[in-house]
N, C-alpha and C positions, 0 to 999 in steps of 0.2 A: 553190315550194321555199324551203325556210329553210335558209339556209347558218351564220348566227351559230356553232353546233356545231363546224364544218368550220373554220369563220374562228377561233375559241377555240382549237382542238387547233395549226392553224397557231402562231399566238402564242405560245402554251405552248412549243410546239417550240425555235422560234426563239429565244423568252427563255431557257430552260433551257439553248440551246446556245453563247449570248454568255458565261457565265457561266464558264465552267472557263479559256478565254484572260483574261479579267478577273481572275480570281483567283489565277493564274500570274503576269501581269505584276506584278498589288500586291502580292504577295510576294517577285517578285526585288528591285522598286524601294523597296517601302519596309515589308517585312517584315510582319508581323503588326498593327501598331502602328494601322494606317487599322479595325481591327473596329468601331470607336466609329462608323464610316462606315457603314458595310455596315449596323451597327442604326437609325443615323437613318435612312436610306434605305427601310430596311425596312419600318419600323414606321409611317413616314409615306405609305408607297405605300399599308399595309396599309389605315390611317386611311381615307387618301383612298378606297380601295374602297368602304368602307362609306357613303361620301358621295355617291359617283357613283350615276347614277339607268340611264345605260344599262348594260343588261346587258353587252354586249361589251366597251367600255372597263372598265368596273368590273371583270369578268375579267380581262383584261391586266394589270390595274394590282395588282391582284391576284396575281396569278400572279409579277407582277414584286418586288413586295416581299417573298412566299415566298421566291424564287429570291435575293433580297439576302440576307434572311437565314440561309437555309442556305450560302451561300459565307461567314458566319460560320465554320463551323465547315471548311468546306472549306479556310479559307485557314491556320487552324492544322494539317490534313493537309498542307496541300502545302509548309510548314514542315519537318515529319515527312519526308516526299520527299524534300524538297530534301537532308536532315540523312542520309539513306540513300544517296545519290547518284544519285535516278532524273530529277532536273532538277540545271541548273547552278544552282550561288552567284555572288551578284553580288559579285563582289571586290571593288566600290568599296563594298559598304555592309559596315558593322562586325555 
């Protein structure tokens, strides 16, 4: 039996669902400003994908620099949120 499939879909999971509390926090604490973060992170997991030889980590890593770079754009939504009133404002930051 080959599991890798079952073990990818896991991962996936799991990385896609670290991401919305991550994106929530960097934006109470230091607002939109860290996105320059989310692209290196992104775009070097992506790289490394294409460098890694096993299929499974290369998925993951994969999968995990999609997920960096779509909370790009999530974390200016959750801006929008915050500006709506469906999450708090962090009063300490301006």
């Amino acid at each position: 039996m080959y599991f890798t499939g079952i073990i990818i879909a896991i991962c996936t999971f799991l990385t896609i669902g670290i991401w919305p509390p991550i994106v929530i926090k960097t934006e109470y604490y230091w607002g939109t400003r860290p996105w320059i973060v989310y692209l290196v992170i992104g775009l070097a997991a992506m790289m490394a994908a294409l460098f890694i030889e096993d299929t499974l980590i290369s998925a993951v890593v994969g999968v995990f620099g999609a997920s960096a770079l779509w909370g790009i754009g999530e974390l200016f939504e959750q801006k929008k949120r915050v500006e709506r009133g469906w999450f708090p404002k962090n009063p300490k930051r301006k």
